[in-house]
Structures are given as structure tokens and as C-alpha cells.
KOLFI-503675 format. One record per residue (C-alpha): x, y, z; residue number from 0. Coordinates in Angstrom, 2 decimals, padded with zeros to 5 digits. Layout:
N
x: X; y: Y; z: Z; num: NUM
...
//
This chain:
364
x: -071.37; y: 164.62; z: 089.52; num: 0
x: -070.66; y: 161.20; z: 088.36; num: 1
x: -067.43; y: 160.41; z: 086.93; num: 2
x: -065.66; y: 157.35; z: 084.92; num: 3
x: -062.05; y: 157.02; z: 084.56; num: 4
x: -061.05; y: 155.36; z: 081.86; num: 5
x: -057.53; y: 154.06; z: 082.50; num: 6
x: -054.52; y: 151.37; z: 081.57; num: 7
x: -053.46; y: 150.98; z: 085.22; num: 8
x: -054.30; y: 151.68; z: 088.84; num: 9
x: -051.56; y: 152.43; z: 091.27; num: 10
x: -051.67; y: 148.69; z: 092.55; num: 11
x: -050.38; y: 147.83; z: 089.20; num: 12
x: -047.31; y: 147.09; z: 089.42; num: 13
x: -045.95; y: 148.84; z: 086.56; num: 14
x: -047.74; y: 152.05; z: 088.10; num: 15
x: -046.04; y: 155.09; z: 088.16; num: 16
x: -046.76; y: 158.92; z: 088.59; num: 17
x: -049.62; y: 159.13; z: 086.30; num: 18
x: -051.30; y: 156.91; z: 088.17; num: 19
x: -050.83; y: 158.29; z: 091.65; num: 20
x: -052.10; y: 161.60; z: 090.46; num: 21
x: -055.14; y: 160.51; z: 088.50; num: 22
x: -055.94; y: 158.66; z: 092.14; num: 23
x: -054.89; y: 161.43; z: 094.41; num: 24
x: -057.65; y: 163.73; z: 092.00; num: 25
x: -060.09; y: 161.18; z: 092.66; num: 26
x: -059.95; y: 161.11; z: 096.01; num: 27
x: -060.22; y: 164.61; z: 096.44; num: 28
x: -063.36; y: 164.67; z: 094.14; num: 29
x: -065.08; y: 162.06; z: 096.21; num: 30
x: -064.75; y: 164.60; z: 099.23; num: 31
x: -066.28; y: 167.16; z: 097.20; num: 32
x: -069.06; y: 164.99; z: 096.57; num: 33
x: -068.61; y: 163.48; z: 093.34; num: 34
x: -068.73; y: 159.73; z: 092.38; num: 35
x: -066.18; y: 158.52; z: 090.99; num: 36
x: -065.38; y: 154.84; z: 089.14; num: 37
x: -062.11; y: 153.86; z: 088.12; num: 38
x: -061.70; y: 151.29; z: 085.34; num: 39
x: -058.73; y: 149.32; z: 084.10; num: 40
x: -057.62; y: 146.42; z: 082.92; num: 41
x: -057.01; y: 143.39; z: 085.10; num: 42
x: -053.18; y: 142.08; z: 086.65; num: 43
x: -052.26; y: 139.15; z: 088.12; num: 44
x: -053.13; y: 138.76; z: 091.45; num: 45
x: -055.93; y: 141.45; z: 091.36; num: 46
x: -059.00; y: 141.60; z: 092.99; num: 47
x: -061.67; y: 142.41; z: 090.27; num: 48
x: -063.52; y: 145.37; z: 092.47; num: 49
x: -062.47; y: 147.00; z: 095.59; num: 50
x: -062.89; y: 150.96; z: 097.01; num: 51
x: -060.29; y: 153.03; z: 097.91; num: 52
x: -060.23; y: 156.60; z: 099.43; num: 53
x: -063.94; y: 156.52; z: 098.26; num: 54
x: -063.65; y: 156.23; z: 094.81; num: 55
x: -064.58; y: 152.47; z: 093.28; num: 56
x: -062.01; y: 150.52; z: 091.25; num: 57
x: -063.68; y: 148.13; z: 088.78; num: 58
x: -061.05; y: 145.67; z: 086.63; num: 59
x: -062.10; y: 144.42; z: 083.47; num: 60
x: -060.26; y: 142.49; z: 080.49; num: 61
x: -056.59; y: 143.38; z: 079.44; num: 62
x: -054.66; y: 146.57; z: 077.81; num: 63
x: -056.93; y: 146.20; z: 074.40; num: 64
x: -060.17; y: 144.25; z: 075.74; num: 65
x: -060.53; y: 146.95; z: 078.50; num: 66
x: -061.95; y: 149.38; z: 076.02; num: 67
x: -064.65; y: 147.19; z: 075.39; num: 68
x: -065.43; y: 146.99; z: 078.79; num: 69
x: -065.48; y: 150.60; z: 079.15; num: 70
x: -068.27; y: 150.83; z: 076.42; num: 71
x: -070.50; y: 148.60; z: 077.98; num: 72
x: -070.03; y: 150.23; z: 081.81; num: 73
x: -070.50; y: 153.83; z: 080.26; num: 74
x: -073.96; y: 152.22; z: 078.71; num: 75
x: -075.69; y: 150.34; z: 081.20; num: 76
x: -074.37; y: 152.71; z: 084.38; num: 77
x: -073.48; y: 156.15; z: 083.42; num: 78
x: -075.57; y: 156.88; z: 079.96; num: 79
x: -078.74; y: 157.86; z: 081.21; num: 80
x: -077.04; y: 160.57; z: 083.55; num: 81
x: -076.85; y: 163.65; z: 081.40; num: 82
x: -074.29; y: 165.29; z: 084.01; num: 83
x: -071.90; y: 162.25; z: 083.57; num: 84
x: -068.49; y: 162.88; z: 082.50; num: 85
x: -065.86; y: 160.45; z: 081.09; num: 86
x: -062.50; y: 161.10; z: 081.49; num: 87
x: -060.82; y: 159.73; z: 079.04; num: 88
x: -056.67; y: 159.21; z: 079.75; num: 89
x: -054.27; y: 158.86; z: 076.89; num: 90
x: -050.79; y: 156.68; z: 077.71; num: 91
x: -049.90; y: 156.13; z: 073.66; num: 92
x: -053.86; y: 154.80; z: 073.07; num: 93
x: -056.77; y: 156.54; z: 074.35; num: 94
x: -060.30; y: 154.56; z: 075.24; num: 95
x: -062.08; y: 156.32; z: 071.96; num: 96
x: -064.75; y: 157.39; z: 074.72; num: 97
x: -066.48; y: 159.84; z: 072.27; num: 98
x: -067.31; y: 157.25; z: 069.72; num: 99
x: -069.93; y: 156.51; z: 073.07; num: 100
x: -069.91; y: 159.27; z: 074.99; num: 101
x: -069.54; y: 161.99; z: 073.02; num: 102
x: -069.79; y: 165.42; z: 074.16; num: 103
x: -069.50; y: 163.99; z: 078.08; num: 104
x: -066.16; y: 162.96; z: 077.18; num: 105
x: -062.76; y: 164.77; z: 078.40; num: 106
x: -059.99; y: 163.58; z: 077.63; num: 107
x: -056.60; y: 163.81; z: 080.19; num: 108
x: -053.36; y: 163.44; z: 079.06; num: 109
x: -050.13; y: 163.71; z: 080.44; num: 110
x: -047.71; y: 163.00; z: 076.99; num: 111
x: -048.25; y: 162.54; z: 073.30; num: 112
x: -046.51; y: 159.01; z: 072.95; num: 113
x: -045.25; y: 159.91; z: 069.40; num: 114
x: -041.61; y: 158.75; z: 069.39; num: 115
x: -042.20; y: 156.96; z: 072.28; num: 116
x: -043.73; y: 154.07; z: 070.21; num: 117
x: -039.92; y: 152.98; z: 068.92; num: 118
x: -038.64; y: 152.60; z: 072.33; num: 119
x: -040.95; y: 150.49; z: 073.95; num: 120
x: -042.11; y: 148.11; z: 070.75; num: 121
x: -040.70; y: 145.85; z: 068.07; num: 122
x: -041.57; y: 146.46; z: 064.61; num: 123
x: -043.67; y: 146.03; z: 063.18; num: 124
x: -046.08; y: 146.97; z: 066.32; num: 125
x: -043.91; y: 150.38; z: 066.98; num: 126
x: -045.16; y: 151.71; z: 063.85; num: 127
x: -048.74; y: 150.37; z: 063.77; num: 128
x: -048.82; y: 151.94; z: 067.37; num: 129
x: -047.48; y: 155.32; z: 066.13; num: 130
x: -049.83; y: 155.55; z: 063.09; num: 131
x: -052.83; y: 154.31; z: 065.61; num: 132
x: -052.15; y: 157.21; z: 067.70; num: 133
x: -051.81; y: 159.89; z: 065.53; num: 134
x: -055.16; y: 158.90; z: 063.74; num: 135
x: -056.82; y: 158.74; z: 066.79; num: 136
x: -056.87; y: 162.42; z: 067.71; num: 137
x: -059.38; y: 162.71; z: 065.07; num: 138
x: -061.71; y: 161.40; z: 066.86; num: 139
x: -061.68; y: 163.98; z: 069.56; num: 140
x: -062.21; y: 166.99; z: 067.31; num: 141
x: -063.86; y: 169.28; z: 069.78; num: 142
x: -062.97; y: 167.52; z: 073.13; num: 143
x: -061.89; y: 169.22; z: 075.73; num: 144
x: -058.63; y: 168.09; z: 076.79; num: 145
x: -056.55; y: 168.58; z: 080.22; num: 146
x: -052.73; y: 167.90; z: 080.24; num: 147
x: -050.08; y: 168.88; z: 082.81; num: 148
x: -047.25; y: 170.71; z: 080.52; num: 149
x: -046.65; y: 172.99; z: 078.01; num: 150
x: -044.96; y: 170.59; z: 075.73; num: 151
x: -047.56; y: 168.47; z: 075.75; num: 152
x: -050.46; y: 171.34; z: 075.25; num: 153
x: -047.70; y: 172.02; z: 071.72; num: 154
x: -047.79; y: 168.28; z: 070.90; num: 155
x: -051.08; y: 168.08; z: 071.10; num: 156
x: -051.43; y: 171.30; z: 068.49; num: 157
x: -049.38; y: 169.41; z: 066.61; num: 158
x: -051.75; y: 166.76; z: 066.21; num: 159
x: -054.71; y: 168.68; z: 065.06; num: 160
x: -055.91; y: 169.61; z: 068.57; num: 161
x: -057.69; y: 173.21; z: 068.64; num: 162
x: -055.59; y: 175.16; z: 071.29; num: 163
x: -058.62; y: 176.74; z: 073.33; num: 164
x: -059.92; y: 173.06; z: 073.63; num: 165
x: -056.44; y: 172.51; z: 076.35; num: 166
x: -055.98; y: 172.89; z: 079.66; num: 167
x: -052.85; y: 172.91; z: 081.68; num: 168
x: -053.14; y: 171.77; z: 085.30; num: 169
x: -050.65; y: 171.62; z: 087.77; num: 170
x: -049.03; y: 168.74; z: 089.37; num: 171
x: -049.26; y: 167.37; z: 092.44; num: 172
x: -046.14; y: 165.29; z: 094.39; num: 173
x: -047.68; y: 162.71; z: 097.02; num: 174
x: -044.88; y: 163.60; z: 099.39; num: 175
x: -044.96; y: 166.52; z: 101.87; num: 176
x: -042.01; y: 168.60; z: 101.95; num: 177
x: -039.96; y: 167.84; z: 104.73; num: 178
x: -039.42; y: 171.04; z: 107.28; num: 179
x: -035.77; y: 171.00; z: 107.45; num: 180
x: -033.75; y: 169.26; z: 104.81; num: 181
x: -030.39; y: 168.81; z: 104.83; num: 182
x: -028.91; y: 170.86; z: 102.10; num: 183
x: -025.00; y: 169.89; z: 102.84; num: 184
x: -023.93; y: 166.48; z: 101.59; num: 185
x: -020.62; y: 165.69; z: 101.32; num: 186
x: -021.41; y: 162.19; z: 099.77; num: 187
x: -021.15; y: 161.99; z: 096.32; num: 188
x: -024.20; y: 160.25; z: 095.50; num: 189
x: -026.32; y: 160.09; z: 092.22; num: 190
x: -029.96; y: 158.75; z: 092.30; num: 191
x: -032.56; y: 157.86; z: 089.73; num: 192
x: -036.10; y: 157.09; z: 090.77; num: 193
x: -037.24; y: 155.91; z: 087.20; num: 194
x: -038.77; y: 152.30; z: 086.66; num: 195
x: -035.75; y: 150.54; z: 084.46; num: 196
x: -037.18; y: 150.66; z: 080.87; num: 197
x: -035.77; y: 152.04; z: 077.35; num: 198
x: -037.96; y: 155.11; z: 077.32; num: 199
x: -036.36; y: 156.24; z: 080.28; num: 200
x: -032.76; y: 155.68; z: 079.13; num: 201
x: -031.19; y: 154.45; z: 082.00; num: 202
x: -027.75; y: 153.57; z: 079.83; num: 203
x: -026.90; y: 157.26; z: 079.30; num: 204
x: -027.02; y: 157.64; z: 082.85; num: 205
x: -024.47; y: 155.16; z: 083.61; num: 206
x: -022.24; y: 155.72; z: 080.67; num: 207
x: -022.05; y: 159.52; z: 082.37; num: 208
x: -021.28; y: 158.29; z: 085.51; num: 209
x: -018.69; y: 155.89; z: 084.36; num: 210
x: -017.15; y: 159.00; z: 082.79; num: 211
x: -017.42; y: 160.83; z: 085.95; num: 212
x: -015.97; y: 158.70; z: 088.08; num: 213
x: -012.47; y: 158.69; z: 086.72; num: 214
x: -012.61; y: 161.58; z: 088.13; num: 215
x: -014.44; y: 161.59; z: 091.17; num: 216
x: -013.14; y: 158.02; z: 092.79; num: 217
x: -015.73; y: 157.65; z: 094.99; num: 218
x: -018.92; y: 158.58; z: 093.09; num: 219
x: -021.90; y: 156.54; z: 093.70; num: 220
x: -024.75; y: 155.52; z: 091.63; num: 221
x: -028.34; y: 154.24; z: 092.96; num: 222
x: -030.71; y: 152.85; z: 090.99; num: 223
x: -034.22; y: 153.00; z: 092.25; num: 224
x: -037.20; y: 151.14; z: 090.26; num: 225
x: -038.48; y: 148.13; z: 089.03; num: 226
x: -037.96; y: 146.90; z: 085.62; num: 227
x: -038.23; y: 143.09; z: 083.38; num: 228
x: -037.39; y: 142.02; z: 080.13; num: 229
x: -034.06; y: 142.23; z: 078.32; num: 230
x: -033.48; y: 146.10; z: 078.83; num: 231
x: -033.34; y: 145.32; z: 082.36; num: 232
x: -031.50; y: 142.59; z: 082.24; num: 233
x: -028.85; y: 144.82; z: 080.07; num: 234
x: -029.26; y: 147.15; z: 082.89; num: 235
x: -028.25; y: 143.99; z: 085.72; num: 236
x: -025.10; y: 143.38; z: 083.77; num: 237
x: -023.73; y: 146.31; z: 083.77; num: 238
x: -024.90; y: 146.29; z: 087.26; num: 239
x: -022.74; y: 143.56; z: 088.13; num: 240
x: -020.13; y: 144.75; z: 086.06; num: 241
x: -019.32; y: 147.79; z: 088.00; num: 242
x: -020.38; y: 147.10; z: 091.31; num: 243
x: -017.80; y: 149.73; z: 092.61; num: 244
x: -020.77; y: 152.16; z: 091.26; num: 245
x: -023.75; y: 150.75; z: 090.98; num: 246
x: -026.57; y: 149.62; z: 093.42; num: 247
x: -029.88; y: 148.53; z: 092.37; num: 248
x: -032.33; y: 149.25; z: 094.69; num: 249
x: -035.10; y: 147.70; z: 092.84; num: 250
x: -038.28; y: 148.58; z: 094.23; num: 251
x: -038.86; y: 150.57; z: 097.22; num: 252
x: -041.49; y: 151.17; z: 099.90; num: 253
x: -042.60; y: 155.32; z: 100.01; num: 254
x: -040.55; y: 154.97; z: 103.34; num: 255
x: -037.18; y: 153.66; z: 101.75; num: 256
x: -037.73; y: 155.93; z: 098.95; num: 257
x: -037.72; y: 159.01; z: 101.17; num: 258
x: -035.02; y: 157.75; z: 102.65; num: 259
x: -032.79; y: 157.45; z: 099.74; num: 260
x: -033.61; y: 161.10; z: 098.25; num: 261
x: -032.99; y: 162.71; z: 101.45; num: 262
x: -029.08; y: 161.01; z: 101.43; num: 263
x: -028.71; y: 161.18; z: 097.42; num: 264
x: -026.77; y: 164.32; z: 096.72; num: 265
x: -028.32; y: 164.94; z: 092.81; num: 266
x: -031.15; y: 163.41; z: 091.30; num: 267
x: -030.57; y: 162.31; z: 087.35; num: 268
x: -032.92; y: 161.49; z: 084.80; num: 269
x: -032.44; y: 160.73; z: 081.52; num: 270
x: -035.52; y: 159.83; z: 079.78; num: 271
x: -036.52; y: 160.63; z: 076.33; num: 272
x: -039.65; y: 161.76; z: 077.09; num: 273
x: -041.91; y: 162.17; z: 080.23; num: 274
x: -045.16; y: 163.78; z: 080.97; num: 275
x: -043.75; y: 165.70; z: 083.76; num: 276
x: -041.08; y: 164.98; z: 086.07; num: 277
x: -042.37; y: 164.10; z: 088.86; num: 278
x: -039.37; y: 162.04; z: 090.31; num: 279
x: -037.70; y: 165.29; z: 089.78; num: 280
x: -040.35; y: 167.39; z: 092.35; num: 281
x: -039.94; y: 164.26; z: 094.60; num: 282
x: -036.24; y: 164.64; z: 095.36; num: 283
x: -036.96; y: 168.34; z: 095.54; num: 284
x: -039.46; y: 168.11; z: 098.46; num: 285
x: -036.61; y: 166.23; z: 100.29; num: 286
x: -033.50; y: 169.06; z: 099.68; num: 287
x: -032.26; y: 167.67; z: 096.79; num: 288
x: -031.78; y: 169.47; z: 093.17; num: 289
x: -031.70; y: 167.53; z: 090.13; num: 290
x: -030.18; y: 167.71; z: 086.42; num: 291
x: -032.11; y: 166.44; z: 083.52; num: 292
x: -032.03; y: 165.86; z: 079.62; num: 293
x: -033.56; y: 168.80; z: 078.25; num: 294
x: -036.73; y: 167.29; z: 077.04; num: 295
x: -040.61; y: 167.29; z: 076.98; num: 296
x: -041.93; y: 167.03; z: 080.44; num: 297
x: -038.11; y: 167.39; z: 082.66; num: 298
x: -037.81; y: 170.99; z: 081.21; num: 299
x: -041.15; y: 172.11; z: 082.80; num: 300
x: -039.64; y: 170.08; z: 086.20; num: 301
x: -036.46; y: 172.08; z: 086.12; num: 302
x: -036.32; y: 176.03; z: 086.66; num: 303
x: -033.01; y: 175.68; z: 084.55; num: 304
x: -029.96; y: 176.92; z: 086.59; num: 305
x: -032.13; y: 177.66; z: 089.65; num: 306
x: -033.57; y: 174.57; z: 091.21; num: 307
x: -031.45; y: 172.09; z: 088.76; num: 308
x: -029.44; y: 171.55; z: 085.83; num: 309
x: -030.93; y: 171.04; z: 082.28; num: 310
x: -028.25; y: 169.22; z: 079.90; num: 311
x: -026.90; y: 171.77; z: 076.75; num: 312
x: -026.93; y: 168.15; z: 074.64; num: 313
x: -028.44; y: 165.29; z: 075.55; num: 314
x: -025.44; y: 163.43; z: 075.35; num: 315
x: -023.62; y: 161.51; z: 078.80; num: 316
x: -020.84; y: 163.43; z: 077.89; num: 317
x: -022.75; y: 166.71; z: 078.50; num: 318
x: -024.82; y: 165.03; z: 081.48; num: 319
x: -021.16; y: 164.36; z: 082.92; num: 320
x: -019.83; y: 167.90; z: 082.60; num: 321
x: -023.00; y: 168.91; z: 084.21; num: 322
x: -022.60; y: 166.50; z: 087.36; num: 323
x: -019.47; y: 167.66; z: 088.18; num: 324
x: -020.44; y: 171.00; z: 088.50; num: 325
x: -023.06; y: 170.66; z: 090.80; num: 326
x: -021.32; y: 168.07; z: 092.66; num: 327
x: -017.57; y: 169.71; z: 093.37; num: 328
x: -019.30; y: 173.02; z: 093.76; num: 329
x: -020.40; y: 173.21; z: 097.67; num: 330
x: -022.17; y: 176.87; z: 097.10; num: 331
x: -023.63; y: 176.26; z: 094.11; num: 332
x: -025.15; y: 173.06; z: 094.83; num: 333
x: -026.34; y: 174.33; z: 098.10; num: 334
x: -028.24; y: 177.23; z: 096.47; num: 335
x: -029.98; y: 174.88; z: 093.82; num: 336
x: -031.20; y: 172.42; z: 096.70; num: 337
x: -032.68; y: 175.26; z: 098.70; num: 338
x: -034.20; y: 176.78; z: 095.69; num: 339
x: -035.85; y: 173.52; z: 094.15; num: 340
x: -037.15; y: 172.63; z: 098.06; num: 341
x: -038.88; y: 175.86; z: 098.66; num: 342
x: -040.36; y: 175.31; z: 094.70; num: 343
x: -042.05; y: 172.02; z: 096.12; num: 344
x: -044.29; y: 173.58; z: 098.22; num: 345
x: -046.48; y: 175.11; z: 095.05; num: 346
x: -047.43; y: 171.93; z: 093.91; num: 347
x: -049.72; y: 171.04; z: 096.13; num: 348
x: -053.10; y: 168.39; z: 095.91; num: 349
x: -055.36; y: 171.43; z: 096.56; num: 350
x: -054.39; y: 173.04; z: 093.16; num: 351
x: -054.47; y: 170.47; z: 091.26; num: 352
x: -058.14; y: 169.46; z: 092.65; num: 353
x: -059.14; y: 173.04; z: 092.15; num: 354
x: -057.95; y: 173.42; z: 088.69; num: 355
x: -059.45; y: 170.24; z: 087.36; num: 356
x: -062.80; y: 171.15; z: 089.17; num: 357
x: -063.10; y: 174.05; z: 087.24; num: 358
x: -062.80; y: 172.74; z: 084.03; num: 359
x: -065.05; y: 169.89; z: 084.88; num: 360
x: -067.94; y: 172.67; z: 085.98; num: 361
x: -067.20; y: 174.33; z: 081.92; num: 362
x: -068.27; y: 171.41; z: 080.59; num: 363
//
């Protein structure tokens, strides 16, 4: 079968994040089924314009809006006359409209219904044109089938006018392996997040928690892991700088350094305000270590609550604080969560993922 992703970034991106690497690690897979599969996405500095990877061809084209455009004409002259062809279609805030051209081959593969989203990451007025655009646009897909990856997103998405026996929940994949004997005992008190530094994911409450925390735990660590620009992370630099007896940025990391750092970390925090799934949260599992989250779309379905993490009561620092310290002055209880979330990453394997979205591609 023939198949064209339509999507806003490739994991050479440099704003790539987990989306991407599983929409990649999926295509990969398919190609050694025996599929074809072509990637498209906009262009980045420094980019080459084609290249193959894993067996799967990566065509860039135009930018974030012109892309769509682009996507029209490669559906046209090179996948329109085969009437097995699929487009997959993937949502992050705006989708590629794929079934104003191909129609019934189009699915559509989400992993969050931006909604909210729109007023953290734009200015008005382009926050609320972005919002509107988005909710209008499910219209178009009347019919579509659509795969996502959590149960909140499956309700946003009924929310939105989408039929619930047109969704699909697959499970996640992790592109680590689960290391064969993690160290569950850490005496260090040390706090990672693995989040690229932007406002969605909400990096402040994290520090004002630890701040909080470390009156009373003296020699409490934060690490910061992820690339970020623009004046939230330069807000994020200051305070940085500011409290250096805390805080270390990390920046960007190589898959190497990144292991490396979740194996030592002794709790994994995320605060975001919304995520498709928490990946970064079955990342740090795979490598021993529990995590404790803001009870929200796509970290709740990361989190067995109370059995392989911590999910906050309120989504306040204050709360996220009360939470650390329990994991992180209890020795026994902190011990049973990382055992229990590290034995949990070894169900979310490539294989299921593969298998899952295979099946719904034969329905079609």
C-alpha cells in the first residue's frame, strides 16, 4: 500500500518532539511490511529538500501554511490514480484539509485537540483566529476515520463533532529499550524535566514548586532538559541564573546524555497544560524512574496514579510540592513506584503500535 504523511515536522526538525519520533518509528515499520511510504513537511533551515530514511522517503516543501499546498499537488500528480492510496492526515492545532482532495482515502492521526492550547503559544489576535480555525475544521472530516493515542483526546474529539465509532486509540511506543536492571535506590535528590522550554509546557510551575521544596530539602536539585527560544525561554534563563544553587539547564541532549540523565534523576516532573501523551513520562520509566504529573489530558493516561507515579490533586506548585516530597523523603514508597512504572514500560512496545495501526489501515 502506498502511503502519504502529511506532516508539520520531521524528527530532524529541530523543534521535533515525540510526535514526530512515533509517526517515523510507524513508518519505518510499515516500509518492512511492504508498504511505501512518503513523508511530507515543510522545509527548515539547513534542510536538505529530499532524503530516505529507514526506507521511507522524506520530501520538504514550502513552510507551516504553504506546505498544504504542496501536499495537494503531490497527492495529485503521484498518489491519485492509486485507488489503494491512503493519506494520513496529522493534526498539531491545523490539519492538511486532505479530504477536500483525497476524500474517502484520507485518515486522519492525531495525538491532541489544540483547543486551549492556541492561547499559550500565540498573540492575539492569531490565538483566537487559530482556535476558531481549528474547531471549524473538524467539519470537514465528517466521516473520516480518525486514529489518536488517548482517551482524552478520543473525548475531545467527540467534543468537536467527531462520530465516536469513526476513533481509534493506538498505543504508544517509547524509542528507548528498557534497561535490564535499573537502579531503583537513589539517594540524590534530583528532579528532571525532559520537556522542550515553551509556555504550553509550563516550565514556571515547576520551578516555583521546587523553590518551595527546597526550603525544605537543602540540597534538592533541578535539571532542565530541552531546547527552547524566544522570550519564554529567556524568562526561563533568568530564573536560571537566578538560582543557580537549583537549577541546571541542560539544553539539548544527545539520546545518549539523555539516558544518562533519567537513569541518575530521582523523579521525573512535568507540568504541561496539555500533551498528547506523555511520553517523556514512559521515557524516565524505561530507565527506573517514576514520575508525578499535573493531572491533565495526555499525563493522566502516562501515569497509573499512585502506582507507577504521582498525579497532582490541583494543578497548583503548591500541590506539585506536597507531592515531591512524598515521593522523595519516602525510600519505600518511591522504590515501589520506580519498579512498578519500569516493569509498565515494557507494554509499549513498536510492535503494537505497528500492529494496531495496520489494522485500521486494512478497514479502510
Amino acid at each position: 500500500m502506498k502511503l502519504l504523511f502529511l506532516n508539520w515536522r520531521d524528527t530532524s526538525h529541530p523543534k521535533a518532539g515525540g510526535a514526530e519520533q512515533l509517526t517515523e518509528n510507524i513508518a519505518a515499520e510499515l516500509v518492512k511490511h511492504g508498504h511505501q511510504i512518503t513523508l511530507l513537511c515543510p522545509l527548515f533551515p539547513g534542510c536538505q529538500q529530499q532524503e530516505t530514511k529507514r526506507g521511507y522517503h522524506i520530501i520538504r516543501r514550502g513552510n507551516q501554511l504553504t506546505v498544504r499546498f504542496h501536499a495537494w499537488r503531490l497527492w495529485q500528480n503521484k498518489f491519485r490514480q492509486d485507488k489503494k492510496a491512503i493519506c494520513v492526515d496529522q493534526f498539531h492545532g491545523l490539519p492538511f484539509f486532505a479530504p477536500l482532495y483525497a476524500h474517502h482515502h484520507t485518515l486522519a492521526f492525531i495525538h491532541e485537540v489544540a483547543g486551549e492550547c492556541w492561547q499559550y503559544n500565540f498573540l492575539f489576535p492569531f490565538n483566537i483566529f487559530g482556535q476558531l480555525l481549528e474547531k471549524f475544521s473538524f467539519l470537514l472530516y465528517s466521516g473520516t476515520t480518525f486514529i489518536t493515542v488517548s482517551e482524552s483526546t478520543k473525548n475531545d474529539l467527540i467534543r468537536v463533532g467527531i462520530f465516536s465509532d469513526t476513533i481509534s486509540i493506538i498505543p504508544v511506543t517509547i524509542s528507548v529499550t528498557p534497561i535490564s536492571s535499573p537502579v531503583f535506590i537513589k539517594n540524590n535528590p534530583i528532579i528532571i524535566s525532559l520537556n522542550r522550554i515553551a509556555p504550553i509546557k509550563n516550565i514556571t510551575d515547576t520551578i516555583s514548586a521546587c523553590l518551595h521544596l527546597k526550603k525544605r530539602i537543602p540540597d534538592l536539585q533541578l535539571w532542565l532538559v530541552g531546547s527552547g527560544q524566544g522570550r519564554y525561554f529567556e524568562q526561563i534563563k533568568l530564573l536560571a541564573a537566578k538560582h543557580q544553587d537549583l537549577i541546571t539547564m541542560h539544553g539539548f541532549v544527545s539520546e545518549q546524555k539523555k539516558q544518562e540523565l533519567l537513569s541518575q534523576a530521582k523523579v521525573l516532573v512535568t507540568t504541561s497544560h496539555k500533551e498528547g501523551y506523555g511520553l517523556n513520562i514512559l521515557e524516565a520509566a524505561a530507565y527506573g524512574t517514576p514520575s508525578i504529573a499535573y493531572n491533565v489530558n495526555g499525563l493522566r493516561e502516562a501515569i497509573i496514579n499512585n502506582q507507577t507515579g504521582l498525579l497532582t490533586k490541583h494543578n497548583t506548585p503548591e500541590d506539585l510540592a506536597r507531592q515531591l516530597e512524598k515521593i522523595l523523603t519516602n525510600t519505600k514508597l518511591h522504590q515501589k513506584m520506580a519498579h512498578a512504572a519500569w516493569q509498565r514500560s515494557y507494554k509499549f512496545s513498536l510492535k503494537n503500535t505497528v500492529d494496531s495501526f495496520e489494522s485500521i489501515l486494512k478497514q479502510l
